[in-house]
C-alpha positions in Angstrom: 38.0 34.1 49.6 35.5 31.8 51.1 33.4 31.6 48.2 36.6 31.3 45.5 37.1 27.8 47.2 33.5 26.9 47.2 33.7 27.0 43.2 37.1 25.8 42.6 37.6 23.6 39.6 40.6 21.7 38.0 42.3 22.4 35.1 43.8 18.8 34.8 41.7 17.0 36.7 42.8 13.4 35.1 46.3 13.2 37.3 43.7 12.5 40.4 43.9 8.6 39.2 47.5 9.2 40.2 46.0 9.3 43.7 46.1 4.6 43.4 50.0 5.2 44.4 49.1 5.7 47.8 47.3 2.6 48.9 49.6 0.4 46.8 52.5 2.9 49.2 50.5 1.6 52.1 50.3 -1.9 51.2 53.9 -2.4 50.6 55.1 -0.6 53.5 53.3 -2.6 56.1 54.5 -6.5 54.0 57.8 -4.5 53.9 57.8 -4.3 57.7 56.4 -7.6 58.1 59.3 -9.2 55.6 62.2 -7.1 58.4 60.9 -8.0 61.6 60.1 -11.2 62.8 58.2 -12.0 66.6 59.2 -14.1 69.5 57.1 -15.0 72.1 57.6 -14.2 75.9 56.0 -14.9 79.1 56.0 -11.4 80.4 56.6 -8.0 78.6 57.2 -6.5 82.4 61.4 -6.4 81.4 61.3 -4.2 78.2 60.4 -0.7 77.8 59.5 1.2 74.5 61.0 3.9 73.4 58.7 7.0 72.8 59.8 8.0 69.6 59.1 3.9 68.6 55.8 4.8 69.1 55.5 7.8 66.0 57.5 6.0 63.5 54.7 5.6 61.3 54.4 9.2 60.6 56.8 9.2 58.1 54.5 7.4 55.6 51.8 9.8 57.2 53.8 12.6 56.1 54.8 10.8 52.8 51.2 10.1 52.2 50.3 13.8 52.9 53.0 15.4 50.8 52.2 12.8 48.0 48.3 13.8 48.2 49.2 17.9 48.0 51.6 17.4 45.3 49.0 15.7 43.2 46.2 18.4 43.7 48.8 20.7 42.8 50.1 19.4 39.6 46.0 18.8 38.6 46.0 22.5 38.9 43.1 23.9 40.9 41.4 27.2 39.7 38.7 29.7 41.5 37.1 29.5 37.9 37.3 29.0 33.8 39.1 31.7 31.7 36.3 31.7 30.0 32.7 30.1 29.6 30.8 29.8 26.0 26.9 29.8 26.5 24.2 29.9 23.7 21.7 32.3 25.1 17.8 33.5 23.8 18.3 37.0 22.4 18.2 39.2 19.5 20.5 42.3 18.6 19.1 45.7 19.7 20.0 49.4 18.9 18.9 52.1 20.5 18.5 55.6 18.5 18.4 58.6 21.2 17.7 61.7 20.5 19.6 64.3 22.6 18.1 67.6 21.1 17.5 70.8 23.2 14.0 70.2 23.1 14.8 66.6 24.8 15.4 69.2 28.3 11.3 69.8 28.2 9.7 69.0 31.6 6.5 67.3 30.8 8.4 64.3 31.8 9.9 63.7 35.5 13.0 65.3 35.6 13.2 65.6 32.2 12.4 64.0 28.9 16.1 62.9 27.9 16.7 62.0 32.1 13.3 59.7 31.9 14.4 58.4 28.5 17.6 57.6 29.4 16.4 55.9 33.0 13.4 53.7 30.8 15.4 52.7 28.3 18.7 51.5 31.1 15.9 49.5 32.9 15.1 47.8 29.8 18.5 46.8 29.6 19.5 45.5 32.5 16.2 43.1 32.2 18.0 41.6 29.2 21.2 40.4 30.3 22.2 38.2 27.2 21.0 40.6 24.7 23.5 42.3 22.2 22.5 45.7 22.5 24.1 48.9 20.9 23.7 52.8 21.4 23.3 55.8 19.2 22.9 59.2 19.8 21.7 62.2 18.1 20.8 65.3 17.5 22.0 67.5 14.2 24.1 64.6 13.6 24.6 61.4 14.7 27.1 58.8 16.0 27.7 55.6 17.7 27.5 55.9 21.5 28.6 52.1 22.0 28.6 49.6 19.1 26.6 46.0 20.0 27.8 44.2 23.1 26.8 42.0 25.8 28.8 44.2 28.3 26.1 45.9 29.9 28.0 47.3 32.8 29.9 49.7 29.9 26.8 50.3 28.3 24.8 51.2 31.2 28.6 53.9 32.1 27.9 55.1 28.3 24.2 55.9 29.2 25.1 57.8 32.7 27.3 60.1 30.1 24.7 60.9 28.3 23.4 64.9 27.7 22.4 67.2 25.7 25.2 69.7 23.8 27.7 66.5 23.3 26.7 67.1 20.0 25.3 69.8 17.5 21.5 70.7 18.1 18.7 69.8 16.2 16.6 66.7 15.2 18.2 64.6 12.1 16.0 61.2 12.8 17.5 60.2 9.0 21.1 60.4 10.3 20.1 58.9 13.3 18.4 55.7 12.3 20.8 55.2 9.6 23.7 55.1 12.2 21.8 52.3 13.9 21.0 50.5 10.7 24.5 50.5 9.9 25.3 48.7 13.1 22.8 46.2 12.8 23.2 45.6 9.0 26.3 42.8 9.5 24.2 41.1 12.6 23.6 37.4 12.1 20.8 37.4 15.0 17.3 36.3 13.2 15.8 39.4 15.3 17.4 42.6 14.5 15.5 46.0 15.8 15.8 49.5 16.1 14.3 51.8 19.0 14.2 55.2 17.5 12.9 57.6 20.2 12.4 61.4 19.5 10.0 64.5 20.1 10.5 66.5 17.1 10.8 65.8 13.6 13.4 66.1 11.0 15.2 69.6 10.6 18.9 68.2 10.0 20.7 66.1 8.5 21.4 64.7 4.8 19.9 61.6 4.5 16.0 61.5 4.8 13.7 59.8 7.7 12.3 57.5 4.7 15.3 56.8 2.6 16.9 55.5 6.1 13.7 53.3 6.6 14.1 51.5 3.2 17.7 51.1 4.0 16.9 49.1 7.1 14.2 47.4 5.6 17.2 46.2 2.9 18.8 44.8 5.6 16.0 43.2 7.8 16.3 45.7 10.4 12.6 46.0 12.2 12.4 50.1 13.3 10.4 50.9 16.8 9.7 54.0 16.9 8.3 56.3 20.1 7.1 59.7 19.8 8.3 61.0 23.3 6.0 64.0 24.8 3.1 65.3 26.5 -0.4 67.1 24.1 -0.4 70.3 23.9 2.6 72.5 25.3 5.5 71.5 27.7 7.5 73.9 29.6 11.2 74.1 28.0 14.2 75.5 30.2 16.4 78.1 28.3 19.4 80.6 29.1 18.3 84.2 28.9 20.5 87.4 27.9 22.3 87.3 31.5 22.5 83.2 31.7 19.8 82.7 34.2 17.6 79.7 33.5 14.3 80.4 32.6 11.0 78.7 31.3 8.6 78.5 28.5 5.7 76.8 27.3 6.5 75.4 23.8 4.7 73.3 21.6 4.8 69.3 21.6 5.5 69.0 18.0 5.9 65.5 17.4 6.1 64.2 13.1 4.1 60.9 14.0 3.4 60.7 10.4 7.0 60.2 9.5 7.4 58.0 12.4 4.3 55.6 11.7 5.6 55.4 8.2 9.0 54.6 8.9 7.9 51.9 11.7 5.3 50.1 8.6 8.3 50.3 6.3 10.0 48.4 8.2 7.2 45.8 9.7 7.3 48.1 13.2 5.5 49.8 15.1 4.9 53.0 16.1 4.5 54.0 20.3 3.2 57.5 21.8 4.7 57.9 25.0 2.9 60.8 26.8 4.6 59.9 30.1 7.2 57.8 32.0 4.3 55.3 32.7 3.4 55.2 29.0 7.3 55.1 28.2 8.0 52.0 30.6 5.0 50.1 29.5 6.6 50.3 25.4 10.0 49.2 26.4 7.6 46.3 28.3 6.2 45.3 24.8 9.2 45.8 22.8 11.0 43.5 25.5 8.1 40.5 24.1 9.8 40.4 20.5 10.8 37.2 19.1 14.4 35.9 20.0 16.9 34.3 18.1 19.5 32.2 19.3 23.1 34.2 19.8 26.5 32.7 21.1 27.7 34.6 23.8 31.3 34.0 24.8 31.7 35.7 28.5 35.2 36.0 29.7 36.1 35.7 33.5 39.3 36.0 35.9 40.9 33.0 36.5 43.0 32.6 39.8 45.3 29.3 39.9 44.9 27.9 43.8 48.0 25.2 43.8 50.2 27.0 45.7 49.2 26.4 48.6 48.5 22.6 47.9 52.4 23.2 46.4 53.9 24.4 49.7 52.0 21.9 51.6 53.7 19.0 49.7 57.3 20.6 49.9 56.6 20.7 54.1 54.9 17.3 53.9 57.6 15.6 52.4 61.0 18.0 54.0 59.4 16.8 57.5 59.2 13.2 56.2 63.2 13.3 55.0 64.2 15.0 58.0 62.7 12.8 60.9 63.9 9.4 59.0 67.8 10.6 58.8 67.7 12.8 62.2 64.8 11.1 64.6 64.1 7.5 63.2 66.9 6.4 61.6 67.8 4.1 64.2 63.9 3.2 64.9 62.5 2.7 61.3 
């Protein structure tokens, strides 16, 4: 609560020139009082007493001043913060392609390749704050996980949600990176890129790795592409006859061809990642890209504060009415 006050703001913060009343109030009650009682001079002062209450008759205009004061701050309408803030930030629009495939469970990588993947690419994220950034995910099809947005908190939910069998298996890279494309193709940023990640090549799907390349090309979309997995053969967790987990060496079988080819298309590049290491160290170089400038409207709560500024004028000024017709109406 503390810190709401510390960063309070005014919605109407021109009424505060109404805040001249008060002197000019002063000034005319004390020539008012002047004007109604006149002095007379006497030897000694020992023969009168003063009345207690004589000596608190100026609180009225204390109070009046007070009340006057609140109700002012009140009617320039003090807030904990904006409804909302618009910013131009450094950024470009991003879409990440992931592929979710069974063989995305292989643990050459630390727990897994999809778990690494998915922990890589939410760092990345989070060091880009103003960034427009999108998710796709697939496997023998594809679709849009989260369309572009600079509400990373949902995004990062989206990518927690993440694993394999929330869609059908297999590898269509085509479907994939033409979902992305699609979600880029209507971006205005000067920077628009893809991150395709997969560990297979293409076995699904009806549109081709290449065709989707050209496609994003047409539309200025730059395609990174990361071949995810270890040389030789990883082991691969699968459900035998009675459902008990077991493990196998399989094959890293990676279509870098496809992937280099797609990334030159498209004025990309293409990224081995043999490890997490390797993996964070591409998201590192993809994160140096050129930035455009994006305008970023960020919405916050806004909480009005002149209520209690409100109440404080109402008791201000009640107190002030009531001691001048109860207390001081023979005094002032």
């Amino acid at each position: 609560m503390l810190s709401d006050w510390e960063n309070i703001t005014f919605a109407n913060p021109e009424f505060f020139w109404a805040y001249l009343i008060i002197p000019v109030m002063i000034a005319w009650y004390i020539i008012r009082r002047k004007k109604l009682y006149g002095s007379v001079k006497f030897s000694t002062a020992r023969t009168f007493t003063t009345s207690v209450l004589a000596g608190f008759r100026h609180s009225t205009l204390v109070l009046r001043c007070v009340g006057l004061a609140a109700l002012i701050t009140a009617i320039a309408r003090p807030q904990t913060s904006l409804s909302w803030q618009d910013v131009t930030t450094e950024g470009i629009d991003i879409v990440i392609a992931l592929d979710i495939s069974g063989s995305m469970l292989a643990e050459d990588f630390r727990p897994n390749r999809l778990e690494a993947s998915k922990q890589v690419a939410m760092d990345f994220i989070s060091e880009r704050p103003y960034d427009r950034i999108g998710l796709v995910i697939y496997g023998g099809e594809s679709f849009t996980q989260c369309p572009l947005t600079t509400d990373h908190d949902v995004l990062l939910n989206l990518f927690n949600d993440i694993q394999n069998g929330m869609i059908e298996d297999g590898t269509a890279i085509g479907m994939g990176l033409a979902t992305a494309v699609s979600r880029l193709k209507d971006s205005e940023a000067i920077s628009k890129v893809a991150i395709l990640l997969t560990d297979g090549s293409n076995n699904s799907g009806s549109i081709p790795p290449i065709t989707a390349a050209e496609i994003a090309r047409e539309f200025g979309v730059r395609v990174y592409t990361i071949g995810v997995g270890s040389n030789g053969t990883a082991p691969t967790p699968f459900k035998d006859q009675f459902g008990r987990t077991q493990y196998q060496n399989v094959p890293v079988r990676i279509d870098e061809k496809t992937l280099k080819e797609i990334a030159s298309i498209t004025d990309g590049e293409y990224f081995r990642a043999t490890n997490k290491d390797k993996l964070e160290k591409i998201y590192q170089e993809i994160d140096k890209l050129e930035k455009s400038k994006i305008e970023v409207t960020e919405y916050k709560k806004k909480s009005e504060q002149f209520l209690p500024f409100a109440l404080l004028a109402a008791i201000a000024l009640l107190l002030e009415f009531l001691l001048k017709q109860l207390i001081f109406k023979g005094i002032v």
